[in-house]
PAKEMI-134369 format. One line per field, with one value per residue (C-alpha): y, x, z; residue number from 1; residue in one letter. Coordinates in Angstrom, 3 decimals, padded with zeros to 6 digits. Example, Ala and Ser with C-alpha at 12.3 -4.5 7.8 and 13.67 -1.06 7.14 Angstrom:
c2 = [-004.500  -001.060]
c1 = [012.300  013.670]
c3 = [007.800  007.140]
kolro = [1  2]
tiza = [A  S]
This chain:
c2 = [000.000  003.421  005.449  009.133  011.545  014.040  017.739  019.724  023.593  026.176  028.635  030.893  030.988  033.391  033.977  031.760  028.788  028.607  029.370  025.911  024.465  023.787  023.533  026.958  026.829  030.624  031.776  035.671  037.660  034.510  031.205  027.716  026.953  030.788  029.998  027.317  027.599  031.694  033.030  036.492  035.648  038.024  037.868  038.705  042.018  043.221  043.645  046.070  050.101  051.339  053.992  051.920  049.047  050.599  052.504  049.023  047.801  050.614  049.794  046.674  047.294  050.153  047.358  044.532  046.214  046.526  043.333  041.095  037.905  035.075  033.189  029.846  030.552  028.515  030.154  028.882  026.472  028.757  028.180  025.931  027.134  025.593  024.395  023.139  019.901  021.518  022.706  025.818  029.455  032.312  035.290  036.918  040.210  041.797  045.669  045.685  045.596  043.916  041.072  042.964  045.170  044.369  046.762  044.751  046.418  048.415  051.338  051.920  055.043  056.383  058.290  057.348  059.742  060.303  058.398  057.198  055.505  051.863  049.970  048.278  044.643  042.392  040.573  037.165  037.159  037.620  033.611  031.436  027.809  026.910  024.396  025.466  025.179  021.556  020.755  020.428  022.160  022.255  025.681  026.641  030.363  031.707  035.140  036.409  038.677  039.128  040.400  044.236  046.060  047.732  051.112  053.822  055.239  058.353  057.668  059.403  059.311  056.536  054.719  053.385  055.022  058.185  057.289  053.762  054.411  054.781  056.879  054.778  050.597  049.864  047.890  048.705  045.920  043.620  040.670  037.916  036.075  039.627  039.858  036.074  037.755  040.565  040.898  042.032  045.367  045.485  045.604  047.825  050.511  050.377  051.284  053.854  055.711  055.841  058.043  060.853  061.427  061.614  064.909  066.875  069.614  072.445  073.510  069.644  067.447  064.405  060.418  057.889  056.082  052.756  053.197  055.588  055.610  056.182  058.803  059.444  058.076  054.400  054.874  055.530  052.336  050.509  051.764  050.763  047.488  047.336  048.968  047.326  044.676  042.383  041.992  041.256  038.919  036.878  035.368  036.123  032.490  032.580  035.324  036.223  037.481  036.308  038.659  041.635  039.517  037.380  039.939  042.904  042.276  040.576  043.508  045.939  043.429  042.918  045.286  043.402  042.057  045.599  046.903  043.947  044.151  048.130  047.027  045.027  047.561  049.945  047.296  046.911  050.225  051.162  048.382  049.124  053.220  055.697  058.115  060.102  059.070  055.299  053.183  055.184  054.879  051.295  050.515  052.242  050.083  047.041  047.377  048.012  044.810  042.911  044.819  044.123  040.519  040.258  041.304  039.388  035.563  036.873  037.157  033.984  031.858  033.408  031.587  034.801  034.480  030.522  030.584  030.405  031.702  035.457  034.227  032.105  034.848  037.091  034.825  033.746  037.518  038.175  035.803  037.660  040.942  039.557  038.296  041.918  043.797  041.749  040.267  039.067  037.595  034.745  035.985  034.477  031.107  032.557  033.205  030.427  028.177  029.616  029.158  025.549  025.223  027.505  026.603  022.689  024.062  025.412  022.599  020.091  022.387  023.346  024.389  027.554  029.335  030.439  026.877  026.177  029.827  029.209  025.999  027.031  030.169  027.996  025.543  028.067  029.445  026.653  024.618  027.336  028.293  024.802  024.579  027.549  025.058  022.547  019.379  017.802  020.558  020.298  020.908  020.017  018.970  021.709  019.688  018.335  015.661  017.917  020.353  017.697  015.672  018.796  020.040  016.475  016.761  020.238  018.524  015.941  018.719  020.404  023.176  026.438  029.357  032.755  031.528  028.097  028.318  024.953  023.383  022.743  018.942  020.104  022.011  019.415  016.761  019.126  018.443  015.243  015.801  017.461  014.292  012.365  014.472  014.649  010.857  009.925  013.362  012.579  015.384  017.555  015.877  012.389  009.082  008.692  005.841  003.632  004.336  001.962  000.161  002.254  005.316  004.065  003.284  006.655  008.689  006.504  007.555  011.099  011.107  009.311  011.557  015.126  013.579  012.644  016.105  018.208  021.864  021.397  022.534  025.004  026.951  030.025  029.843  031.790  029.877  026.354  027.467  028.830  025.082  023.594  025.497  024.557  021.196  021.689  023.001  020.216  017.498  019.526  019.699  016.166  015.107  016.879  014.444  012.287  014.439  018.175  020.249  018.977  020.541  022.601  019.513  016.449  013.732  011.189  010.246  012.795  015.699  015.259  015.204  018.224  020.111  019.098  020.420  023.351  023.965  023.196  025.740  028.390  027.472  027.460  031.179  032.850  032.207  034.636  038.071  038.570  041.218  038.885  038.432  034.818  035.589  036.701  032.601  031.760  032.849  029.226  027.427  030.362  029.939  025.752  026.251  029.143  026.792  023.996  025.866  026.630  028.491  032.300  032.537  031.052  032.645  036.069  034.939  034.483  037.594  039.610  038.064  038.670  042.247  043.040  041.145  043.388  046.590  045.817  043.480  045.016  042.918  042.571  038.822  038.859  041.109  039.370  036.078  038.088  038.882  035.821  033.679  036.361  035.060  031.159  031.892  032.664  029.311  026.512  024.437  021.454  024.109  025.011  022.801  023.847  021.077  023.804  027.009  027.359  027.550  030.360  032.270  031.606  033.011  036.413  036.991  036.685  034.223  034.525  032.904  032.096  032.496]
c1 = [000.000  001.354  001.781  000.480  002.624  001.301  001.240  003.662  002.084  003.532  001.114  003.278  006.901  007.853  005.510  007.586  007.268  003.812  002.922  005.105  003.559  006.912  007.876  009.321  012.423  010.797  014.494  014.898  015.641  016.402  014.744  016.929  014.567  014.546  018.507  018.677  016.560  017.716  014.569  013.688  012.647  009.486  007.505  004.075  005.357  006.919  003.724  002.427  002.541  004.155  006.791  009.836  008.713  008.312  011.884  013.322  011.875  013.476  017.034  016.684  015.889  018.661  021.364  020.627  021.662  025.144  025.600  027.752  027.183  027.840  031.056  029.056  026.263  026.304  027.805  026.436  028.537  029.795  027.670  025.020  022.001  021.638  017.780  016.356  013.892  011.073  007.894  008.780  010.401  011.665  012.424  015.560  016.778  019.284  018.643  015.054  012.901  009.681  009.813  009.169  006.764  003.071  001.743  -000.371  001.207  004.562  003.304  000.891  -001.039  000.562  003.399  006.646  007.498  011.291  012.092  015.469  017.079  017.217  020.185  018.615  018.120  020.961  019.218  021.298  020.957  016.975  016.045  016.844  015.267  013.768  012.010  011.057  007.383  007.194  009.880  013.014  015.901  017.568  018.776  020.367  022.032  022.472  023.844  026.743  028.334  031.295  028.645  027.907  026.735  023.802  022.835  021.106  017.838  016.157  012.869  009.334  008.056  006.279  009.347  009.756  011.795  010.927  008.852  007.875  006.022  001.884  -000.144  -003.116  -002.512  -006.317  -006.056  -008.081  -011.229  -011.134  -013.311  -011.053  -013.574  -014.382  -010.252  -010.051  -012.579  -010.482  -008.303  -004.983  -006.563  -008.966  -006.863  -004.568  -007.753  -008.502  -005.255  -005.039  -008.024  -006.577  -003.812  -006.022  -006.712  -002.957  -003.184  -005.805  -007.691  -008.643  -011.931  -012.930  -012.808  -010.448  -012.127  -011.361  -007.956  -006.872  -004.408  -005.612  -002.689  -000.118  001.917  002.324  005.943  003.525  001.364  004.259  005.950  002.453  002.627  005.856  004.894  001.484  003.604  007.121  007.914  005.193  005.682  009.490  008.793  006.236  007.491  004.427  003.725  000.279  -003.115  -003.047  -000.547  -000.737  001.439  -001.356  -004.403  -003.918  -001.038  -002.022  -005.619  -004.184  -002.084  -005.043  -006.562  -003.113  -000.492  002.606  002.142  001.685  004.818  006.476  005.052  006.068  009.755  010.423  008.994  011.408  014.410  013.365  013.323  016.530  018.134  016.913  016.700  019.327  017.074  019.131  017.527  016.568  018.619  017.802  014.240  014.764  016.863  014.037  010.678  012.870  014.064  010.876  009.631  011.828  010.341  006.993  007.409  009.058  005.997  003.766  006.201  006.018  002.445  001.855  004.182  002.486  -000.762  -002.635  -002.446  -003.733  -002.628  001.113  -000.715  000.902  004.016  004.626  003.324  005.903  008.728  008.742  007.774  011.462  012.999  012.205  012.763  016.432  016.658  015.375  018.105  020.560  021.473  025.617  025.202  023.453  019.966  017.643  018.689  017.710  013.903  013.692  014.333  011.545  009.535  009.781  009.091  005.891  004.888  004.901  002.683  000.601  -000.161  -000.920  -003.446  -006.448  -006.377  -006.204  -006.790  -002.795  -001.641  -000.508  000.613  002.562  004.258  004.962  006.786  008.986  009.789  011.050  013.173  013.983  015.340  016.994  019.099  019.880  023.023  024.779  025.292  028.180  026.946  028.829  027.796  026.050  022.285  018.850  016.392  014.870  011.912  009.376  007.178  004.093  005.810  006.951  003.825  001.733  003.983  003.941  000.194  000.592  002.784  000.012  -002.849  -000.651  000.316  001.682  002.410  004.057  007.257  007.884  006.265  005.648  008.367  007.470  008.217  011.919  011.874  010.719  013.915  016.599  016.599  016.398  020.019  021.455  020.970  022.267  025.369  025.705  025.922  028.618  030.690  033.687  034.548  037.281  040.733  038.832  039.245  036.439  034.315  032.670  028.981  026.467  023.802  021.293  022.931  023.223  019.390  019.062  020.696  019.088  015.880  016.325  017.978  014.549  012.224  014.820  014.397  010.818  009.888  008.520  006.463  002.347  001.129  -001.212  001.589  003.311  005.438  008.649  007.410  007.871  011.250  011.942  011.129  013.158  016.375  015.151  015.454  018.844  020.373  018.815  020.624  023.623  023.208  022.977  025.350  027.950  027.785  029.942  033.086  033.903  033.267  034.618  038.010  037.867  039.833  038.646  036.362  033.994  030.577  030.160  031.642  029.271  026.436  027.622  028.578  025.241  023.030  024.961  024.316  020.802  020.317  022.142  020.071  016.936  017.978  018.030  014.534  013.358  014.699  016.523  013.821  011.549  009.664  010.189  013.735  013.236  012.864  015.922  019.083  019.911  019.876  021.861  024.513  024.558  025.351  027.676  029.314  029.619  031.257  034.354  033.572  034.103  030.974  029.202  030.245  030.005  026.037  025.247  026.857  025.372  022.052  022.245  023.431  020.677  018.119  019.496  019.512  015.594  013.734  016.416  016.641  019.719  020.348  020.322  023.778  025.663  024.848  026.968  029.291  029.726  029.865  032.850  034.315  033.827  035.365  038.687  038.582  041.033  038.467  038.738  036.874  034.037  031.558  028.296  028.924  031.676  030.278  029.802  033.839  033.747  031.117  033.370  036.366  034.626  032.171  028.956  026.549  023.529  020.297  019.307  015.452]
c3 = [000.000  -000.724  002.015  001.557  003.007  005.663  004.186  006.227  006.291  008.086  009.393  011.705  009.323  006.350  002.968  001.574  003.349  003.410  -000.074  -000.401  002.462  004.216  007.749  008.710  011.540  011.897  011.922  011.230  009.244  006.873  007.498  006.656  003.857  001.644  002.618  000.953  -001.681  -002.610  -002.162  -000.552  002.935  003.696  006.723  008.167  009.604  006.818  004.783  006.812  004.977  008.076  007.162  008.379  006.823  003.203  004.230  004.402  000.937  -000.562  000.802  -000.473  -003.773  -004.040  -002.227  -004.602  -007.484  -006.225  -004.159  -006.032  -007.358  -004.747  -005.221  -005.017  -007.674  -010.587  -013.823  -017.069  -019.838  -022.411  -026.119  -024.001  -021.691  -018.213  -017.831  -015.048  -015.350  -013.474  -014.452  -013.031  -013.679  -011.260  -012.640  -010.472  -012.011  -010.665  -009.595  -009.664  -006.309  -007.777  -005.968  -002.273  -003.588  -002.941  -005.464  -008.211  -010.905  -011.919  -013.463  -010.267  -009.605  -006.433  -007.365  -005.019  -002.562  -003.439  -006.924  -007.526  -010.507  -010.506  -012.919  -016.067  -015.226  -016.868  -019.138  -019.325  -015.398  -015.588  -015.105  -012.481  -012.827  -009.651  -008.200  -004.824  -005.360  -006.359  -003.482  -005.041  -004.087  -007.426  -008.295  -011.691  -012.186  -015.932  -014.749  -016.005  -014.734  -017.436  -020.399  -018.669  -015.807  -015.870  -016.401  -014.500  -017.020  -016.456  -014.778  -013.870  -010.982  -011.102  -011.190  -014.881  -017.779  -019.446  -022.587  -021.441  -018.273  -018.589  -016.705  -016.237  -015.516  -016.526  -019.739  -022.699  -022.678  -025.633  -026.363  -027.731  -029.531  -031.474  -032.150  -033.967  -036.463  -037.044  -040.271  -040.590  -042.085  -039.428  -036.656  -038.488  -039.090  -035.426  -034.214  -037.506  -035.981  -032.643  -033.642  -034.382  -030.783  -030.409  -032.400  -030.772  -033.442  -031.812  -030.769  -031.058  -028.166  -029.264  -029.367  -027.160  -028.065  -028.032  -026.197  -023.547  -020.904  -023.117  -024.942  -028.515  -028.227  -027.735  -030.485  -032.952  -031.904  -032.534  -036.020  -036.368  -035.445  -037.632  -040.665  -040.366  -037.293  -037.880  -040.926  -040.631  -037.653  -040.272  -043.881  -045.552  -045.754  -044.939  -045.683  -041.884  -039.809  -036.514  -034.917  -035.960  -035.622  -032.071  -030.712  -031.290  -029.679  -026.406  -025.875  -025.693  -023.377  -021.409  -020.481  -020.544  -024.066  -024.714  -023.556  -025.048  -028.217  -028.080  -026.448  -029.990  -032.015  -030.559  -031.425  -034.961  -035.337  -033.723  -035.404  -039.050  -039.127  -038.208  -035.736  -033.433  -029.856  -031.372  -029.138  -025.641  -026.486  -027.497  -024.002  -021.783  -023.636  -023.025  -019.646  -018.728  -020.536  -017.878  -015.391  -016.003  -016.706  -013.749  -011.675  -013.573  -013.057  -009.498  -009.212  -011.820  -008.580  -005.815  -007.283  -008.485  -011.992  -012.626  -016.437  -018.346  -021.157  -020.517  -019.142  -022.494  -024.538  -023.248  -023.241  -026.743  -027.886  -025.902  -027.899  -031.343  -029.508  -029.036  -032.776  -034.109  -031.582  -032.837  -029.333  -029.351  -025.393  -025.818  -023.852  -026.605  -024.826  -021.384  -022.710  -024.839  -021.609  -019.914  -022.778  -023.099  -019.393  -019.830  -022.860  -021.648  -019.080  -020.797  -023.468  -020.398  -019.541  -021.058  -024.926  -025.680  -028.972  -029.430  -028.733  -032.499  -033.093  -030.151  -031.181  -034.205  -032.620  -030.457  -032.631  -035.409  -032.396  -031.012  -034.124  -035.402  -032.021  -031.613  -033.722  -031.649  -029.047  -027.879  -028.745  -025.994  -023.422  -020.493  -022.697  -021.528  -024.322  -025.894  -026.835  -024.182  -025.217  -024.823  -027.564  -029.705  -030.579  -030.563  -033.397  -034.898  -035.057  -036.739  -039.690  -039.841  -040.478  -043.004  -040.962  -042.688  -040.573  -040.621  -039.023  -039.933  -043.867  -045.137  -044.087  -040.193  -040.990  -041.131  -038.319  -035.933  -037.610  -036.570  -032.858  -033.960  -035.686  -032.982  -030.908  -032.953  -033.984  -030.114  -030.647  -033.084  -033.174  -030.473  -028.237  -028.896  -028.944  -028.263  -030.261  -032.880  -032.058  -034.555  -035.336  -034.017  -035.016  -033.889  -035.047  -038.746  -038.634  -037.171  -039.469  -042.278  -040.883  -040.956  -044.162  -045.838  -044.086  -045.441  -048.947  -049.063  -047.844  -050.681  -050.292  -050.383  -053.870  -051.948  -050.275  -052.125  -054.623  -052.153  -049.653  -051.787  -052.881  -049.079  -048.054  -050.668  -049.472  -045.897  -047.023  -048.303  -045.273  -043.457  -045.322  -045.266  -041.668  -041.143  -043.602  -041.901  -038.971  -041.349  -042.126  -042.526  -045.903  -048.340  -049.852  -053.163  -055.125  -053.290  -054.166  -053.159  -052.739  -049.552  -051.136  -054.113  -051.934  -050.002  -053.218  -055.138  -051.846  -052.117  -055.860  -055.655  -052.323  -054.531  -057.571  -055.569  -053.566  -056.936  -058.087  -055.493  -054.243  -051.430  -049.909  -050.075  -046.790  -046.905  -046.268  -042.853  -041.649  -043.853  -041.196  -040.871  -044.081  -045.366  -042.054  -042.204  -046.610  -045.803  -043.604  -045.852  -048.771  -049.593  -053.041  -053.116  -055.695  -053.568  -050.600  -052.076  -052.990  -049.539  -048.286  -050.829  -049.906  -046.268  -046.869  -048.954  -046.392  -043.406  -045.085  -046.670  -043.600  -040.606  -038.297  -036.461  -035.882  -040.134  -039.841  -037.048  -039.220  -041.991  -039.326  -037.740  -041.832  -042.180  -039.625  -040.223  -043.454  -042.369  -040.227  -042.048  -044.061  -041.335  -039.077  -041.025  -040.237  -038.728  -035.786  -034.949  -035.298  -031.694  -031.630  -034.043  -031.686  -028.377  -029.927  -031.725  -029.054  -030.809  -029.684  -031.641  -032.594  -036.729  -035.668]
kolro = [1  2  3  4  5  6  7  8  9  10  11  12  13  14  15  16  17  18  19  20  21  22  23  24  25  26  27  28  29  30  31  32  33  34  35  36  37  38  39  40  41  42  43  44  45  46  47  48  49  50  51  52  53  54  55  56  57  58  59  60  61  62  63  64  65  66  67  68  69  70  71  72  73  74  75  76  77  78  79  80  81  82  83  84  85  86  87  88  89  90  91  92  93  94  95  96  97  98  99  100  101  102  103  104  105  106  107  108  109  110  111  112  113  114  115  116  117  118  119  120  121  122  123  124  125  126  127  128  129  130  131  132  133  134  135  136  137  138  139  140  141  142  143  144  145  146  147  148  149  150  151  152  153  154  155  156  157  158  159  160  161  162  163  164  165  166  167  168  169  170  171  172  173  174  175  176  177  178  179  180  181  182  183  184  185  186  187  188  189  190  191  192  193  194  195  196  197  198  199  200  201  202  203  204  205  206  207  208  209  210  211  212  213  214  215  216  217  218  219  220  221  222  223  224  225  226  227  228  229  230  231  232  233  234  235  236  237  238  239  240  241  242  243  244  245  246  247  248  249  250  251  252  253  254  255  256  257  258  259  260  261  262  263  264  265  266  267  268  269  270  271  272  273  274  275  276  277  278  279  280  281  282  283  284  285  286  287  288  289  290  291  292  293  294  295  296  297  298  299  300  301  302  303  304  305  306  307  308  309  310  311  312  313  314  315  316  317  318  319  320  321  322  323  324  325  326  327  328  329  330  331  332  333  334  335  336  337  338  339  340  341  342  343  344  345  346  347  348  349  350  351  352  353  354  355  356  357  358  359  360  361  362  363  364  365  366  367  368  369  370  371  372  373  374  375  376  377  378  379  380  381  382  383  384  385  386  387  388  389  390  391  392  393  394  395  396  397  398  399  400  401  402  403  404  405  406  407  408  409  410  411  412  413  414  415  416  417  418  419  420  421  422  423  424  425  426  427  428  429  430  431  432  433  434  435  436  437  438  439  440  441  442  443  444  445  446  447  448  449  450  451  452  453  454  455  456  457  458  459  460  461  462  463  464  465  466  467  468  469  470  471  472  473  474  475  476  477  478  479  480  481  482  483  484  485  486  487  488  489  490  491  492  493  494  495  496  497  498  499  500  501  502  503  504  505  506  507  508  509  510  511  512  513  514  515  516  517  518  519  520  521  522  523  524  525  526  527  528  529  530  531  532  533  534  535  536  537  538  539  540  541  542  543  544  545  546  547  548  549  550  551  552  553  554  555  556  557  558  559  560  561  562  563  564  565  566  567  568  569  570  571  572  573  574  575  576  577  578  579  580  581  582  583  584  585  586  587  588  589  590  591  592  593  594  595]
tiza = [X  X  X  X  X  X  X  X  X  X  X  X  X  X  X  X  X  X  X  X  X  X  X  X  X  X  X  X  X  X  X  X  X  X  X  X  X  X  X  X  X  X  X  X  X  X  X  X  X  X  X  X  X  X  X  X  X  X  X  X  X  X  X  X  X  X  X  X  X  X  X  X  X  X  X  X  X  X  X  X  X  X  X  X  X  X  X  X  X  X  X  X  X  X  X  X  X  X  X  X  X  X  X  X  X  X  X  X  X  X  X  X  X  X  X  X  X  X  X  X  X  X  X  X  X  X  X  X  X  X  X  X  X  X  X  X  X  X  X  X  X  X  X  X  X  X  X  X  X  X  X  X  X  X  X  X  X  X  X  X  X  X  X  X  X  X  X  X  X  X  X  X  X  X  X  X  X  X  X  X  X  X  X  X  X  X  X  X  X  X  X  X  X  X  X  X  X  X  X  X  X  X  X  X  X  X  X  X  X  X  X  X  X  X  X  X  X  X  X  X  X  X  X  X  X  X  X  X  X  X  X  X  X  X  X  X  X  X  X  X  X  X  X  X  X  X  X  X  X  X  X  X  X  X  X  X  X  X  X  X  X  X  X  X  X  X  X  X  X  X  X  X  X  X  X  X  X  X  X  X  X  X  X  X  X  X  X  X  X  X  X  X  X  X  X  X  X  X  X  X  X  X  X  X  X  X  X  X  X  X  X  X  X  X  X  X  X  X  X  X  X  X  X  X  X  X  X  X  X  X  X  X  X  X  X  X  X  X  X  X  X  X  X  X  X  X  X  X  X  X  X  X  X  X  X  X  X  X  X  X  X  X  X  X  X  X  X  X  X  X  X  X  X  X  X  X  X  X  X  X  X  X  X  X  X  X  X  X  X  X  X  X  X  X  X  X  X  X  X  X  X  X  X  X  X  X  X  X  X  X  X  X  X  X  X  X  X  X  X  X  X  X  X  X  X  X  X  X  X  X  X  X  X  X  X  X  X  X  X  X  X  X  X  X  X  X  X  X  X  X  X  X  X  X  X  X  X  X  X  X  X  X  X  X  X  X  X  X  X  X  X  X  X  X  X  X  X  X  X  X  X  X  X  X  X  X  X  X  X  X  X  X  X  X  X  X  X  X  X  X  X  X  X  X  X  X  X  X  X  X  X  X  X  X  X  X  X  X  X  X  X  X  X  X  X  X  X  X  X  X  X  X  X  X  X  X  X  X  X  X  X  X  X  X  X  X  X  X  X  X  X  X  X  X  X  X  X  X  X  X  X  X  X  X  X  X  X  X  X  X  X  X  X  X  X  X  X  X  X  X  X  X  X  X  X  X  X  X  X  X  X  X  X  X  X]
């Protein structure tokens, strides 16, 4: 008989302990178990609005964002993120005082009664896996410490940057069954009439806007995003664009998906115009992004907020927001951690209208980030079984999306390569071994399913021929498990594969222009065939093409892949491969994401 443990609830220790219904030792100010587990140990006393009390907060929150690092915390594997195997997610970010502060939201009401500046969060020390609520004391730390200190932003008093701070936290009322009606041109005619009561007339008393607690600083970067950043986010694949029609509705209904959505705006359009005050305007919408969703993870883990569907919003819209900035640091990995965790979550709940859209989002980000990892590092899956087969049931319904095209069958193979390349690659400076059974009938497997896959007839024609080089890349990809590139003069069955996939991808890459908005999901397969080609041509092509892609779509991850190709290319040709571009990123500095 299985014995069922007692539940062991403290009702006279720290906030902590009884949210996780732990025995408390009641030590203060820092019980054995928020020790031990890193949390911020808050008691019954301290919630009170007494003036010492709320004196204390704000030391706190000025203190933490000059305490060092502890010697002890774990640092992250260089060119692999650190995930934890719970459920779970706790945001830590250095710097900000969110996690004391009772107050519902950020941007609250009441203004402070002496503001002062708070550093900019570090964004590569913003997650901390932790499993404190299901009872594990596992603790993973992805700071780090050597990629920047933060900076001090000009604030209002209200406490958040200048420009990025509303007025008014009551969101804007929208009926989500009335927004999956909407068109593209609906939504953008909505928002389009909103503007004019950002330009008063006068003599005539100005409508209700959309976005009523904002600034006209907001509703520029909205039409930024309507006119420019959603499209570049989406490849045109499909008649809708889900990033208008089921994003831009939840942020009117939603606050934080409105300041994120305005926070990548703001990147796009620092990273692909020249305006003179771009980048501090960018800097303020997205440190306050990692404000806000650090208040909402806090309230989402102190059982408030029931649903992950906000939480995994928000973390996958960070992971584009990094791709249009053109992040070097590696911080895409940090949000697309949480996102697997959430997301996972969120799937073994109940459905929800953004589930596909979702998938679809992560696994374009996820298989495309994969291959800037060590193979032999320290990695945790970055597919759960939850986000697997519902993507697997997406490829059997024919699934064609704004992100992964037609080719989402391709998509889901690649972590499928990476295991195996994990598999029979040796480590560095280790003896090859001999490939096993399994891995031969593995590899065969994959290679079948790569060669079988051809574009629906019902998909567009750049989309086809985006799916074709897709497919390309893939093989290239997998066939590189075998052996390096092969060497301008040498022959052989595997450098006539290589060179014929890299023909055909070049072949294929000139029946459609380069500012094509197809392009936009094509950072990897151009990366994986730069990598596995020696020929200047060739090489010149795909520069060309990823110049002209940067200057016409603008996001930023499309000129560090230039960049960081540049770089590969003055690698001997032994150290070419894609399997070792992750070298080539550790020794330049630029860890990026081909999302």
């Amino acid at each position: 008989m299985i014995r069922v443990m007692p539940i062991i609830r403290s009702r006279s220790g720290c906030f902590n302990c009884r949210r996780r219904k732990k025995k408390c030792n009641e030590e203060k100010p820092l019980c054995s178990g928020c020790r031990r587990n890193k949390l911020d140990c808050r008691w019954p006393a301290e919630s009170s609005s007494s003036p010492s009390s709320a004196t204390a907060k704000q030391g706190r929150g000025r203190t933490s964002s000059t305490s060092p690092a502890p010697a002890d915390a774990p640092r992250p594997e260089p060119g692999c993120p650190r995930l934890d195997k719970s459920s779970w997610v706790v945001v830590a970010v250095s710097g900000v005082a969110g996690h004391d502060d009772p107050a519902p939201e950020l941007q609250a009401t009441e203004p402070a009664a002496e503001p002062t500046p708070r550093a900019d969060p570090s964004p590569t020390g913003f997650y901390r896996a932790l499993a404190a609520d299901l009872g594990s004391e596992a603790v993973v730390d992805v700071s780090d410490e050597s990629l920047g200190s933060p900076t001090a932003l000009p604030l209002l008093k209200h406490g958040c940057p200048a420009s990025a701070c509303p007025d008014d936290p009551r969101p804007l009322e929208f009926d989500d069954e009335t927004a999956d009606q909407l068109s593209d041109g609906q939504v953008r005619a909505l928002c389009w009439q909103a503007g004019h009561s950002l330009r008063p007339i006068s003599g005539v008393d100005a409508p209700m806007a959309l976005l009523p607690s904002r600034g006209h600083g907001s509703y520029e970067l909205l039409s930024y995003y309507l006119s420019r950043t959603a499209n570049s986010m989406g490849n045109g694949s499909t008649d809708v664009n889900p990033f208008i029609v089921k994003l831009v509705p939840l942020a009117f209904s939603n606050p934080l998906v409105l300041q994120l959505i305005l926070a990548q705006s703001a990147a796009h359009r620092q990273a692909s115009t020249s305006l003179p005050d771009g980048s501090d305007v960018a800097q303020q919408y997205y440190t306050e992004s990692l404000r806000m969703f650090t208040k909402v993870m806090s309230k989402y883990l102190l059982g408030e907020d029931e649903s992950p569907l906000t939480l995994t919003v928000g973390s996958l819209i960070m992971c584009l927001t990094e791709v249009a900035r053109g992040d070097v640091r590696g911080t895409i990995f940090n949000h697309l951690g949480a996102s697997r965790l959430l997301l996972t979550r969120l799937l073994d709940g109940p459905g929800s209208d953004l589930s596909d859209f979702l998938v679809e989002y992560y696994m374009h980000t996820a298989a495309s980030s994969i291959i800037s990892t060590d193979p032999h590092g320290n990695c945790e899956p970055l597919l759960s079984p939850s986000i697997e087969g519902t993507a697997r049931a997406l490829v059997a319904n024919k699934y064609m999306g704004q992100l992964c095209g037609c080719w989402l069958e391709l998509l889901v193979l690649i972590p499928q390569v990476f295991q195996l390349g994990k598999t029979m690659l040796p480590p560095v400076d280790a003896t090859p071994r001999p490939a096993s059974a399994d891995d031969i009938m593995t590899f065969g497997f994959l290679q079948a399913q790569m060669l079988a896959f051809f574009p629906p007839p019902d998909a567009s024609p750049y989309s086809q021929l985006a799916g074709l080089v897709f497919k390309q890349a893939a093989l290239l990809y997998l066939w590189s498990i075998l052996g390096p590139p092969p060497r301008p003069c040498s022959g052989g069955a595997h450098a006539d594969l290589v060179r014929g996939a890299v023909a055909e991808a070049v072949s294929l890459l000139g029946q459609f222009p380069a500012s094509a908005r197809v392009n936009t999901s094509l950072c990897w397969p151009l990366a994986v065939i730069g990598c596995c080609t020696a020929d200047p041509a060739v090489r010149a092509v795909l520069a060309a093409r990823l110049q002209t892609m940067t200057d016409s779509i603008g996001l930023g991850n499309m000129r560090e892949t230039l960049v960081l190709l540049e770089h590969v290319w003055r690698r001997p040709a032994e150290s070419t491969s894609p399997w070792l571009l992750h070298k080539a990123m550790q020794e330049h500095g630029i860890w990026i994401s081909f999302a």
